[in-house]
C-alpha positions as CSV (number, residue, x, y, z in Angstrom):
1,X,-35.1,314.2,127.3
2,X,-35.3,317.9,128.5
3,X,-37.7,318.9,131.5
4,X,-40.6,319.7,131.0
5,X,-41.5,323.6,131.5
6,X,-44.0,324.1,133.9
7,X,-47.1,324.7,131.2
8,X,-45.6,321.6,129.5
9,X,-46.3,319.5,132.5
10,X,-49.1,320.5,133.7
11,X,-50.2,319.4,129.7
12,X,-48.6,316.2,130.2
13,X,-50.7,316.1,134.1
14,X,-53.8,316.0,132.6
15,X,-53.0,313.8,129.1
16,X,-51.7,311.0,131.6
17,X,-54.9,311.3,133.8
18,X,-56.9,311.4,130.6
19,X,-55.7,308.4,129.6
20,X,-55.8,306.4,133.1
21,X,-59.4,307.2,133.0
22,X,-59.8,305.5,129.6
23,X,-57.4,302.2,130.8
24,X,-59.4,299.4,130.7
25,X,-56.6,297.6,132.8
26,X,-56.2,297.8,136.4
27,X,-52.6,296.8,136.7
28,X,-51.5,299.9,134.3
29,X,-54.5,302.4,135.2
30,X,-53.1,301.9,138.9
31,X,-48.9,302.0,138.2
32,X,-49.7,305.0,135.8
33,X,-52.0,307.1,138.3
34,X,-49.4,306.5,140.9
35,X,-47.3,307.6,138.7
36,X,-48.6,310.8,138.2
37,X,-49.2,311.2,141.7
38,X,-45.5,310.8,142.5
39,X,-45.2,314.1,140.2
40,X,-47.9,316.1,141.6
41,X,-46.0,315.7,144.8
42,X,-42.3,316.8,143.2
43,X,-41.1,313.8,142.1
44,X,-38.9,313.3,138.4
45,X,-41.4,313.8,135.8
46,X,-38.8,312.1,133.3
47,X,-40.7,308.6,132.9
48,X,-43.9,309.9,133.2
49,X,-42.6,312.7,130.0
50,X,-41.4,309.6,127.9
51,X,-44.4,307.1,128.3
52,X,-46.8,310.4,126.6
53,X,-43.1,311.2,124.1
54,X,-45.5,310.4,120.9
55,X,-47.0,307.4,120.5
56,X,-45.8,303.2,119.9
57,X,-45.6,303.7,116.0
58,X,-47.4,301.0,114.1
59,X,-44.7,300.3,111.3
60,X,-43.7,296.9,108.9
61,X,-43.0,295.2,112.1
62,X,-46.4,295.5,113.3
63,X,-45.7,297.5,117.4
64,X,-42.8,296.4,120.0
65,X,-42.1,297.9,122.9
66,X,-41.5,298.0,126.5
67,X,-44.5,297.1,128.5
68,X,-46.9,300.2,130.9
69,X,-49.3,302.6,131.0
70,X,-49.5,305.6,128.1
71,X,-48.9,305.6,124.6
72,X,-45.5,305.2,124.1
73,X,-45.6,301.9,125.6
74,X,-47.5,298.1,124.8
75,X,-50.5,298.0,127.0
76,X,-54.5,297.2,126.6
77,X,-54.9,300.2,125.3
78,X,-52.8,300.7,122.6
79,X,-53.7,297.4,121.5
80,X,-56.9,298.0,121.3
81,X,-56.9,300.3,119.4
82,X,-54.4,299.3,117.3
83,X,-57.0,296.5,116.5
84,X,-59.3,298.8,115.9
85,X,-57.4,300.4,113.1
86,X,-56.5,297.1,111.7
87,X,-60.4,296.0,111.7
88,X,-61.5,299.4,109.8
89,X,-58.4,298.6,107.2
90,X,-59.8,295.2,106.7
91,X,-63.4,295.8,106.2
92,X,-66.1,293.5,107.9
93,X,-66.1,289.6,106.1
94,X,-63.5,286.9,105.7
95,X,-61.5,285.7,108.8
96,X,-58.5,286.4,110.9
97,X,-56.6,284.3,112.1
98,X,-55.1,285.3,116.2
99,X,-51.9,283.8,118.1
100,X,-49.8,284.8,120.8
101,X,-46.5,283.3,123.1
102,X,-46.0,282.9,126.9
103,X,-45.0,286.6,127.2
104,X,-46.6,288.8,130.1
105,X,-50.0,289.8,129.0
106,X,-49.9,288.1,125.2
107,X,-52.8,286.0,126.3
108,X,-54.9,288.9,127.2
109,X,-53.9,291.2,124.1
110,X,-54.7,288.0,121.7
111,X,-58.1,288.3,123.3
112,X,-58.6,292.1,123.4
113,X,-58.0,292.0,119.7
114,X,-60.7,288.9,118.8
115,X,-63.1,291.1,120.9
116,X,-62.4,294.2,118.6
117,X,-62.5,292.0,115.1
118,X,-65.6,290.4,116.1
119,X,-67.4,293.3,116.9
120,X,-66.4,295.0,113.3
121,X,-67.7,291.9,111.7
122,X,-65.0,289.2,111.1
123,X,-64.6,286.1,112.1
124,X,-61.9,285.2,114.2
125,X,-59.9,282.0,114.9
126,X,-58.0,282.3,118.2
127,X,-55.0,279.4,118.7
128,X,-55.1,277.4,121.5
129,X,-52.5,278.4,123.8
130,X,-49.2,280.0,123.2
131,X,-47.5,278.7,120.3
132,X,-44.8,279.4,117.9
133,X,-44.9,282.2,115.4
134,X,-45.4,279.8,112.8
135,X,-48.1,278.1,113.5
136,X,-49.8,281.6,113.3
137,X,-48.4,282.1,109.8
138,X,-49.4,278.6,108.7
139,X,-52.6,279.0,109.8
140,X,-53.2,282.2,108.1
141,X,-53.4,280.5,104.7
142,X,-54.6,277.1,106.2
143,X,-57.8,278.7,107.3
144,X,-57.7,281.3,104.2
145,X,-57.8,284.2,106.3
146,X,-57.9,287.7,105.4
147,X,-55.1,288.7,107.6
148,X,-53.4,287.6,111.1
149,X,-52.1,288.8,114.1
150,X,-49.5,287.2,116.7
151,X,-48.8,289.0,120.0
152,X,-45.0,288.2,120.1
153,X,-41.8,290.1,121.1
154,X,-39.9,287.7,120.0
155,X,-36.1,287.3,121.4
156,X,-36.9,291.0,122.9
157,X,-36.2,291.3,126.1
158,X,-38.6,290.1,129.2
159,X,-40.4,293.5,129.5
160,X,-41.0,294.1,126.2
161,X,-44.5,292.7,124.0
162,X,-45.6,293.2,120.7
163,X,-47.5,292.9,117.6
164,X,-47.4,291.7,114.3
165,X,-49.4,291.4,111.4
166,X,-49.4,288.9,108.2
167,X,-51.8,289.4,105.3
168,X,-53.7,286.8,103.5
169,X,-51.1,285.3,101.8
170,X,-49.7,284.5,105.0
171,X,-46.8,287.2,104.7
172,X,-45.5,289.8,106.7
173,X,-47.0,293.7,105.9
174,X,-44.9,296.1,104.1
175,X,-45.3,299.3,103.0
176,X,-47.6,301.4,102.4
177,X,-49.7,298.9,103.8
178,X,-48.1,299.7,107.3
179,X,-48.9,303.5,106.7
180,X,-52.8,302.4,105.5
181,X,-53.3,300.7,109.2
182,X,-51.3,303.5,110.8
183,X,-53.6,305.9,109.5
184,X,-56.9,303.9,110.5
185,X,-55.3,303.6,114.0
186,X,-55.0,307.3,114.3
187,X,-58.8,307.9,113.3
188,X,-59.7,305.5,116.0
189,X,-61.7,308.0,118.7
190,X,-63.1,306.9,122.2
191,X,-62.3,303.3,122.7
192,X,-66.0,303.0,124.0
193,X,-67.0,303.6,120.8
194,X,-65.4,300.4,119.6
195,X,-67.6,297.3,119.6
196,X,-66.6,294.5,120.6
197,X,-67.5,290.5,120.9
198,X,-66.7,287.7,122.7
199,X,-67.9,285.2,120.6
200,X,-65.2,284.4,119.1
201,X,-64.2,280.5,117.8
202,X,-61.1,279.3,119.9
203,X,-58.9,276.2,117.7
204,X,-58.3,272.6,118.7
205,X,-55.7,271.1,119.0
206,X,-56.1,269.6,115.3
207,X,-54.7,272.8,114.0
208,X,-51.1,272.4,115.5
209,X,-51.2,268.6,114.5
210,X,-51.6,269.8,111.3
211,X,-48.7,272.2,111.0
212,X,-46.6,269.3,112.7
213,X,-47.4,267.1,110.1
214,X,-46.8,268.8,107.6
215,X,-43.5,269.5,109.2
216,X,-42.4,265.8,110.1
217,X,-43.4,265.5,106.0
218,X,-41.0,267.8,104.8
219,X,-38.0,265.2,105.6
220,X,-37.5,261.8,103.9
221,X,-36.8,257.8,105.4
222,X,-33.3,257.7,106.0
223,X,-31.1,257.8,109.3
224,X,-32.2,258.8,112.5
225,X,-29.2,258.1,114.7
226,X,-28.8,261.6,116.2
227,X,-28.3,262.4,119.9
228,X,-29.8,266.1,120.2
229,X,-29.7,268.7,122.8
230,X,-32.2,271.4,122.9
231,X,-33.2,274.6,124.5
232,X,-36.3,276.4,123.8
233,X,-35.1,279.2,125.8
234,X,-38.3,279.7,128.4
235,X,-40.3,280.3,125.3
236,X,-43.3,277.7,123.3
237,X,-40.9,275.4,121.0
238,X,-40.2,272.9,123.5
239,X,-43.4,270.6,122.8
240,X,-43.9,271.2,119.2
241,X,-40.1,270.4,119.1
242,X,-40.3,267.1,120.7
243,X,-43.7,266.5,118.8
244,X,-42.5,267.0,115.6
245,X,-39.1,264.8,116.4
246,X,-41.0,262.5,117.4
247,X,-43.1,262.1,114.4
248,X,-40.4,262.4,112.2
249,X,-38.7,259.4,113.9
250,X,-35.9,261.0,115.8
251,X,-35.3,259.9,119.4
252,X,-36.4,262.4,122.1
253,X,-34.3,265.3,122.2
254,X,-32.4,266.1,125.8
255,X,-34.2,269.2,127.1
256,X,-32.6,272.3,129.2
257,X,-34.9,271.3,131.9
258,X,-33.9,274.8,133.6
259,X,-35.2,276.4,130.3
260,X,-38.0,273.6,128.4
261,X,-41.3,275.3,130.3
262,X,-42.6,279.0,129.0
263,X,-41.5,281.7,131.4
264,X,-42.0,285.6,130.8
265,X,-39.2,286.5,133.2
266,X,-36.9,284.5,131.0
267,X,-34.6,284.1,134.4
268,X,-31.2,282.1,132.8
269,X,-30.7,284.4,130.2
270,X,-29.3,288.3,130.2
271,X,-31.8,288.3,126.9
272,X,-34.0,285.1,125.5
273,X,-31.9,285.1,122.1
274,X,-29.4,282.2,121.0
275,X,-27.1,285.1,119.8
276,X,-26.3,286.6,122.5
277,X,-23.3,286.0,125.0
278,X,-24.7,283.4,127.5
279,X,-27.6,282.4,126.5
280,X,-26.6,278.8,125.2
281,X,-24.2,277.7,128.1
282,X,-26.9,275.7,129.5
283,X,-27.9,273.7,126.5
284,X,-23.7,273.6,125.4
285,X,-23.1,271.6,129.0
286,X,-25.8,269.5,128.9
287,X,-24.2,268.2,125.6
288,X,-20.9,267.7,126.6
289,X,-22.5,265.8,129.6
290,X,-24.4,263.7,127.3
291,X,-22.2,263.3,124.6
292,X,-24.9,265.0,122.2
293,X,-24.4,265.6,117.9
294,X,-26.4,268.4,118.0
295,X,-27.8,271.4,119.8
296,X,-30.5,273.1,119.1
297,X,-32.4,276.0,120.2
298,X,-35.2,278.3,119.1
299,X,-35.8,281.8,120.6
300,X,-39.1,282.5,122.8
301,X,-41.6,282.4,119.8
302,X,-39.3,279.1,117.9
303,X,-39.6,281.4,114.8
304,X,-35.9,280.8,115.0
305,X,-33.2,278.2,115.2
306,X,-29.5,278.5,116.3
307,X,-27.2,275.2,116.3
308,X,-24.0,274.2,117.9
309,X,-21.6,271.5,116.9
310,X,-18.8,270.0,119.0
311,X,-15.1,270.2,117.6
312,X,-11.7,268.6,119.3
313,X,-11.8,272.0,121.1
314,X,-15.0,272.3,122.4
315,X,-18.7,273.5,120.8
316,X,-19.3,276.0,118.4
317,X,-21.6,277.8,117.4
318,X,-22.8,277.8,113.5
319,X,-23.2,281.3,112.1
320,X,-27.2,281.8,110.6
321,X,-24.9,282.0,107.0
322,X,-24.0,278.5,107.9
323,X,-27.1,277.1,108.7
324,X,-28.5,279.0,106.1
325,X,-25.9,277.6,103.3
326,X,-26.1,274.2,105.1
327,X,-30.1,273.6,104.5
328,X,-29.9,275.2,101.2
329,X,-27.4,272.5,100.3
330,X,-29.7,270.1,101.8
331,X,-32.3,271.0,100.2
332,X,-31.1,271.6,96.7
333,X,-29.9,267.3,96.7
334,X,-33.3,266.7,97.4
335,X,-34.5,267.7,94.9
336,X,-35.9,271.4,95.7
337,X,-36.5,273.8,92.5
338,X,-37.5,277.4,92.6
339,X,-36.2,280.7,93.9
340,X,-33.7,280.9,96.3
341,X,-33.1,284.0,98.6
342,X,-31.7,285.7,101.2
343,X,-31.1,289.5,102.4
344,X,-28.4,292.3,101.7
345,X,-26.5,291.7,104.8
346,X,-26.2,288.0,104.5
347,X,-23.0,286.0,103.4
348,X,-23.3,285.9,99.0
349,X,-22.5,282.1,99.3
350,X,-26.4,281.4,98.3
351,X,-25.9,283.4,95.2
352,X,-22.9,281.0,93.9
353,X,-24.9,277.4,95.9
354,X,-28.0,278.7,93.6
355,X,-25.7,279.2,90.7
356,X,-24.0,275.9,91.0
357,X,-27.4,274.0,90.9
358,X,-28.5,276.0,88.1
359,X,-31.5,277.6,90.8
360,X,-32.5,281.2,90.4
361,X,-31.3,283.6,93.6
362,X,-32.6,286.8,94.4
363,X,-31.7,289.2,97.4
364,X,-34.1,291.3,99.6
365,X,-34.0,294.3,102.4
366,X,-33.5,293.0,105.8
367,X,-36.5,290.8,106.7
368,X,-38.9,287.9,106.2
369,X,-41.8,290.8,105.2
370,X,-39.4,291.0,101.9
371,X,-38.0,286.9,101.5
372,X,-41.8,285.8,102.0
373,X,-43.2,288.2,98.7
374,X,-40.3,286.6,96.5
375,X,-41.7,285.2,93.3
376,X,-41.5,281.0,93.2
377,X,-39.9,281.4,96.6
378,X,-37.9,277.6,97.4
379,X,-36.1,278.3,100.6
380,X,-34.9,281.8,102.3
381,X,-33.0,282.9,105.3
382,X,-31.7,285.9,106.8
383,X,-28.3,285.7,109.2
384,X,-30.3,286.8,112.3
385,X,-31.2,282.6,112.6
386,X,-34.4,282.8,110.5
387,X,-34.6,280.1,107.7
388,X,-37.9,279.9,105.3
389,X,-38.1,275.8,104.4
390,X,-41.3,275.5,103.6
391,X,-42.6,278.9,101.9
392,X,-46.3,276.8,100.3
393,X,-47.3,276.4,103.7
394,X,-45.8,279.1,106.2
395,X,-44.5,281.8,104.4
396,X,-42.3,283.3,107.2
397,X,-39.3,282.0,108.9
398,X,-39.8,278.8,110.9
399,X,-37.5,277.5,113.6
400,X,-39.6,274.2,113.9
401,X,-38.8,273.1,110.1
402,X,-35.5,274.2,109.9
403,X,-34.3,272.3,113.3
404,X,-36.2,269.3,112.0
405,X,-34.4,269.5,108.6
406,X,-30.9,270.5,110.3
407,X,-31.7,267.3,112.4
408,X,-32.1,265.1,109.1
409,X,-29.0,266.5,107.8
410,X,-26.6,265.9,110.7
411,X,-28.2,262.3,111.0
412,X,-27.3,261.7,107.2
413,X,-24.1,262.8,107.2
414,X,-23.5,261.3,111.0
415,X,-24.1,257.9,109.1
416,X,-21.2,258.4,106.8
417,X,-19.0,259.1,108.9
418,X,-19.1,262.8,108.2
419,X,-20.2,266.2,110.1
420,X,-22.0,269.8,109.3
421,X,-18.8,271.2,109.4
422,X,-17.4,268.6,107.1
423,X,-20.0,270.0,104.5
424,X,-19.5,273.8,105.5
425,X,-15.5,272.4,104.3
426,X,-16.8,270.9,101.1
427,X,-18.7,274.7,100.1
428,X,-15.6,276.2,101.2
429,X,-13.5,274.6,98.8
430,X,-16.0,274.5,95.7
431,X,-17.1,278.4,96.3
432,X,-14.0,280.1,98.5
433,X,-14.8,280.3,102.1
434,X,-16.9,283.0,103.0
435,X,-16.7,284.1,106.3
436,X,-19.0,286.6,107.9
437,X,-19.4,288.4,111.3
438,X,-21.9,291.6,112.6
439,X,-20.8,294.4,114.7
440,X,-24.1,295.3,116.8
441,X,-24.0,298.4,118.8
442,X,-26.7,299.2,121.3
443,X,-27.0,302.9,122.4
444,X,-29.1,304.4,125.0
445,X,-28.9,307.4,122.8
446,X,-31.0,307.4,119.4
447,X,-29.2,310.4,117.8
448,X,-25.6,308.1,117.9
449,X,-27.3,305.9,115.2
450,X,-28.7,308.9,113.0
451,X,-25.0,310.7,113.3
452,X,-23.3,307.1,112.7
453,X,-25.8,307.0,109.8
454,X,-24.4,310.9,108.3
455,X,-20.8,310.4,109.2
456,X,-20.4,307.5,107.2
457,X,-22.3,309.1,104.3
458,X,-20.4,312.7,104.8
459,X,-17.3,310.9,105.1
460,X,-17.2,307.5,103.3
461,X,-13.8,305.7,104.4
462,X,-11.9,305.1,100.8
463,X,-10.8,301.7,102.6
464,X,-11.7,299.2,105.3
465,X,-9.4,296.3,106.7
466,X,-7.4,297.0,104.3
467,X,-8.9,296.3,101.2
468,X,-10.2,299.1,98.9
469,X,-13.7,300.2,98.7
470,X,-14.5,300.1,95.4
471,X,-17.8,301.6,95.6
472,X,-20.9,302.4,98.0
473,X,-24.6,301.8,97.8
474,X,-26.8,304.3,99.5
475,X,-29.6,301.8,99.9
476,X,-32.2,304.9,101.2
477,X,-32.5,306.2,97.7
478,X,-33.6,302.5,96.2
479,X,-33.0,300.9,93.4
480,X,-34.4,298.8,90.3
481,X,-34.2,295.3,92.5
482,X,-34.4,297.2,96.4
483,X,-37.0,299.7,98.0
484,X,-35.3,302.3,99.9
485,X,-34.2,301.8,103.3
486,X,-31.5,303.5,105.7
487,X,-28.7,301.7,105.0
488,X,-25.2,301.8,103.4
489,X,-23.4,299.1,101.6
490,X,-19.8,299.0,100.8
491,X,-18.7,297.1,98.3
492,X,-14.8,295.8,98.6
493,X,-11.9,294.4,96.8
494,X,-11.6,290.7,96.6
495,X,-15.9,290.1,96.6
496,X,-15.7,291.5,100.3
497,X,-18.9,293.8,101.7
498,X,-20.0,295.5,104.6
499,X,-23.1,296.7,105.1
500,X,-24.3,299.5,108.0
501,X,-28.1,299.8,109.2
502,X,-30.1,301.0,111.7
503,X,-31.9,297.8,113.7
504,X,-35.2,297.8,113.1
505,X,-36.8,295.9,116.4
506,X,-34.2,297.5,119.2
507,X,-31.6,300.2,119.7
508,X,-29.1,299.1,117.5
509,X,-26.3,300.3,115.0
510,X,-25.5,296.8,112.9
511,X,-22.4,296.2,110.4
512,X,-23.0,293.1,108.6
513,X,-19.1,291.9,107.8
514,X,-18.4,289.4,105.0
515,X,-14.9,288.1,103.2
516,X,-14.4,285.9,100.9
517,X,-11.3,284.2,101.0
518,X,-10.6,281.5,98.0
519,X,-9.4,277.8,99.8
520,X,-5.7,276.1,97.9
521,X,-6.3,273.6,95.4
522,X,-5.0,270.5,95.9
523,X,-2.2,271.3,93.2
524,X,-1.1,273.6,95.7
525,X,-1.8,271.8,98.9
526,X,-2.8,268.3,99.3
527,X,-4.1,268.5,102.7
528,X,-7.7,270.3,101.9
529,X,-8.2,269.5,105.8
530,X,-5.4,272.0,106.6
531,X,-6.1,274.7,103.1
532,X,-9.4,275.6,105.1
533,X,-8.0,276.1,108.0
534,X,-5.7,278.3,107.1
535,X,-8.6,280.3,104.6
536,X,-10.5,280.4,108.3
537,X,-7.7,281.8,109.7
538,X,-7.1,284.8,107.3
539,X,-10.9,285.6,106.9
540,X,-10.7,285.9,111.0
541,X,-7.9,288.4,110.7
542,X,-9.7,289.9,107.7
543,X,-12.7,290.5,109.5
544,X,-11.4,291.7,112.9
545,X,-9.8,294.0,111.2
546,X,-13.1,295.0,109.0
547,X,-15.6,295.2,112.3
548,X,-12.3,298.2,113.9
549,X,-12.1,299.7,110.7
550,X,-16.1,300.5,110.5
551,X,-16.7,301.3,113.9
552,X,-13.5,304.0,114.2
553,X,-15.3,305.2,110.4
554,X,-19.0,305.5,111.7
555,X,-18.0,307.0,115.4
556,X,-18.7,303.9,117.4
């Protein structure tokens, strides 16, 4: 960011004074107007420049950001009238339905926002506590609510809150309905002028036994011999967790004590998301300590679940395509019918599980907002650990159901003698083993992702890892089945794919990676043990040499 000229600042003086007198909060009225003070005397006007550079766009994942005073940043104020504009989008009538995690100021944004829908004319159900994701989603169509909000960063990191919206259907916004509230938010003048209530109705605890319920319902009697670590990562699963294991008959699961209670600061992990480097070394050495089947872990709002699964080597962890092929399996010899879906960048082995069980399969843009609006939805996932299980009753990704379900699985198989990875063997050999890996850069720069973005359009690479591309998808110009969005997909020899995006939630240039490598028959080697090994072993090479190829193409 350049420095400001000297008319510039003394503009950007009086907008950040402006808006301290309007703060309603204490904590950012007072960091922001010492703030400005610290520039009146000389100081680096750089942070004060960015917090007033535009303001926290309202887009299809609701508003995230970094937490402070001014309008390029999550605080009361923003909120409010972010509210504001969602109330006058609504209309006055029907209900809305309001949650919110254990992040820094959640509890108080949840309530600034039932103050603002109350005082346009709707009713408002406010959870009881901080809870998962989820339960906000279930709720939304338990209570047949117009719309819903949940104050959540998710796996962001610790100074970062947000803001997302479902609609009555229990689904996340897309567009234009993002635009629609956009607009409304920018008509929204003097936040005095906004009524407000406080008579809003807060829910009992009869609400969460409800969506655990439903939950322990969703797997059948069979074996529950399964010792299970799990981690909840400072955030709300860990007592709907052991609730819902409970009820479903599974012993109590070990917890990472150091990790089981809700903490903002998140202060074990570098960032409160299973993914990233670190972040599961507690729960993986409580398991080796206990001797565990199975760990387990949601991210901060348990919308979420990651697993782990020990090998003669050590634990590993299961790739989202895993899980996500695993409780498709699972579900499909059960019995499930309908739709089943997943998103551009995940592994095509859903397309050819569908196929095999005769089950329809559709893909979707990056997203729950797209998987939740599929027609006759019966399960979806995305890669990034977000699995759809139970789409009639929470039509968003849930890390509650899918744990529970994973849990069901391993027990079953555990009682034959067998493993998750002895399935994820089985699909390889019936469908070729398709292996998958993501290169994620993040930049402190935004313009390295738009010029990542142009290079690899101006300059396609003609191969990658050395297999041909035989063609490329410019996914911003949209299709029959796709919407546009920024995005390129190329399409390999031998059914591999990569696929390059923009993140949509943090500063981020992804490469979704998949090959698919086809497993020896037993004509041609009779130890299958040993023929997907040595597939595994190729689609590591494979990929590795994808994930250099893509980054020396795009510049990163």
């Amino acid at each position: 960011m350049t420095t400001p000229s000297e008319s510039e600042l003394t503009d950007l003086l009086a907008r950040a004074r402006a808006w301290a007198a309007a703060d309603p909060d204490a904590t950012t009225r007072d960091e922001l107007e010492r703030i400005v003070a610290e520039v009146e005397a000389g100081g680096d006007p750089t942070d004060l420049a960015d917090r007033f550079d535009g303001t926290l766009e309202f887009g299809t994942a609701g508003l995230r950001g970094r937490l402070g005073a001014g309008p390029n940043r999550m605080n009361r104020v923003v909120v409010l009238r972010a509210a504001a504009g969602l109330a006058a989008h609504l209309g006055p009538g029907g209900a809305v339905a309001i949650g919110y995690d254990a992040r820094h100021l959640s509890d108080t944004f949840a309530e600034d926002t039932a103050a603002v829908m109350r005082g346009a004319g709707l009713d408002v159900w406010l959870l009881p506590r901080p809870l998962p994701t989820p339960v906000l989603a279930y709720a939304v169509r338990e209570l047949g609510c117009v719309a819903g909000v949940m104050v959540t960063a998710s796996h962001n990191p610790p100074e970062d809150n947000g803001y997302k919206v479902y609609l009555g259907d229990g689904s996340q916004i897309v567009s234009p309905v993002d635009e629609e509230i956009a607009a409304r938010i920018a008509e929204v003048g003097d936040l005095t002028s906004v009524p407000r209530r406080s008579d809003w109705q807060v829910l009992g605890e009869d609400l969460l036994d409800r969506y655990l319920d439903r939950i322990a319902g969703l797997v059948a009697d069979g074996p529950r011999d399964l010792a299970v670590v799990h981690t909840s990562l400072h955030g709300v699963g860990g007592s709907p967790v052991a609730q819902v294991l409970e009820r479903a008959g599974f012993p109590a699961p070990y917890a990472v004590a150091e990790q089981a209670q809700p903490d903002p600061d998140f202060p074990t992990v570098a960032f409160p998301n299973p993914e990233e480097d670190g972040a599961m070394d507690l729960a993986l050495a409580l398991a080796e300590e206990r001797g565990a089947d199975l760990v387990v872990a949601n991210d901060p709002d348990a919308d979420r679940c990651a697993a782990a699964v020990p090998t003669p080597t050590g634990w590993r962890m299961l790739r989202g395509d895993e899980v996500g092929a695993l409780l498709a399996t699972h579900l499909l010899r059960r019995g499930r019918t309908g739709t089943f879906a997943t998103t551009i960048v995940s592994s095509t082995l859903l397309s050819k599980i569908a196929a095999a069980a005769g089950q329809p399969y559709v893909e979707t843009l990056t997203g729950f907002k797209w998987i939740g609006r599929v027609p006759d939805l019966a399960f979806g996932y995305e890669e990034a650990l977000g699995y759809c299980c139970d789409p009639d009753h929470v039509k968003d990704k849930d890390g509650v159901s899918a744990l529970v379900l994973l849990c069901e699985l391993a027990a079953s198989l555990k009682a034959e003698g067998r493993s998750l990875l002895d399935l994820l063997d089985d699909l390889a050999r019936e469908h070729g083993l398709h292996a998958t890996d993501q290169v994620s850069v993040r930049v402190s720069d935004l313009s390295l992702i738009s010029g990542a973005m142009e290079r690899l359009r101006s300059t396609p690479p003609t191969s990658l890892g050395g297999l041909d591309v035989l063609g490329v998808d410019d996914l911003a110009e949209g299709s029959e089945d796709l919407p546009p969005t920024d995005g390129l997909r190329f399409r390999l020899a031998d059914g591999a794919r990569v696929v390059v995006r923009p993140s949509g939630t943090e500063p981020k240039v992804k490469c979704y990676l998949e090959v698919v490598v086809p497993v020896e028959g037993a004509s041609d080697n009779p130890d299958q043990t040993d023929a997907v090994e040595a597939a595994r072993i190729s689609a590591a090479t494979r990929l590795d040499a994808l994930g250099s190829d893509i980054r020396a193409a795009a510049g990163l």
